[in-house]
C-alpha positions in Angstrom: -40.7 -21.1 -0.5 -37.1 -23.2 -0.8 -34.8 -22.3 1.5 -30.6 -23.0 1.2 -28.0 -22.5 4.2 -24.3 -22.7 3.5 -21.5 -21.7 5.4 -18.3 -19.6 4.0 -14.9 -19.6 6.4 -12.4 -17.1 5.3 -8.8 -16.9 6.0 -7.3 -13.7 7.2 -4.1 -12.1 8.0 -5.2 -9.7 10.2 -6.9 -6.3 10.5 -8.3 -5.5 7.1 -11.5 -5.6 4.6 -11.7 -9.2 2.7 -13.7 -9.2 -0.4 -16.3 -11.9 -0.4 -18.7 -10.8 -3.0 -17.7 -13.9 -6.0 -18.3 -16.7 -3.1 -21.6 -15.3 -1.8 -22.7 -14.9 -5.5 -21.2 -18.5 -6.3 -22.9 -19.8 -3.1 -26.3 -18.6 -4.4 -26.0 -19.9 -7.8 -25.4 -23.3 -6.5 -28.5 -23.2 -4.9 -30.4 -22.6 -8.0 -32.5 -20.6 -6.1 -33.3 -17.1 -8.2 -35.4 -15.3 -6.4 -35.5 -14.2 -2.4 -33.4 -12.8 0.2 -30.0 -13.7 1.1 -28.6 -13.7 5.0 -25.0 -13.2 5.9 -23.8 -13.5 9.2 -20.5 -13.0 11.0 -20.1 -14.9 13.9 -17.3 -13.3 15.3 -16.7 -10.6 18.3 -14.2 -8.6 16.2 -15.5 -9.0 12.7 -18.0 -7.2 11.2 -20.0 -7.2 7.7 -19.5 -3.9 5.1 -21.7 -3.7 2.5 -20.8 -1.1 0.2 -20.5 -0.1 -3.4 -17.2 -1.2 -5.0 -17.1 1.2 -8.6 -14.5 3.5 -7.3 -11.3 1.5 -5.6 -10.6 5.0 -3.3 -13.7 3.9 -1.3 -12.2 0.8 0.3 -8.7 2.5 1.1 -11.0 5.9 2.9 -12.4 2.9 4.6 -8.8 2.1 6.0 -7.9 4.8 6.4 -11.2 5.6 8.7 -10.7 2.6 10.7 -6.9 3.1 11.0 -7.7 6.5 12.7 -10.8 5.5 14.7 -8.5 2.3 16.0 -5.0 2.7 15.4 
């Protein structure tokens, strides 16, 4: 089975949810690998990974709005 690692560094401006969806997808493109499982992790105390469905905009800004409460 072939196997790819890459890594991806994104820039923030602090606290806040960073869309990263287009370079994971170009990542495994450029792999040419089309079939398996792909492995994201954040090495980072304060960061964490959100996977969640992105049809309805309202769903990221309740997700600010959630954090902003649970850690103003």
């Amino acid at each position: 089975m072939p196997t790819h690692a890459a890594s991806l560094s994104v820039r923030s401006s602090g606290k806040g949810t960073y869309e990263i969806t287009c370079q994971i997808e170009k990542i495994i493109a450029e792999s040419g690998i089309t079939t398996g499982t792909a492995t994201v992790f954040v090495q980072h105390t304060s960061a964490s990974l959100v996977i969640m469905e992105n049809a309805d905009p309202s769903a990221r800004t309740d997700l600010h709005a959630f954090f902003d409460h649970l850690v103003p």
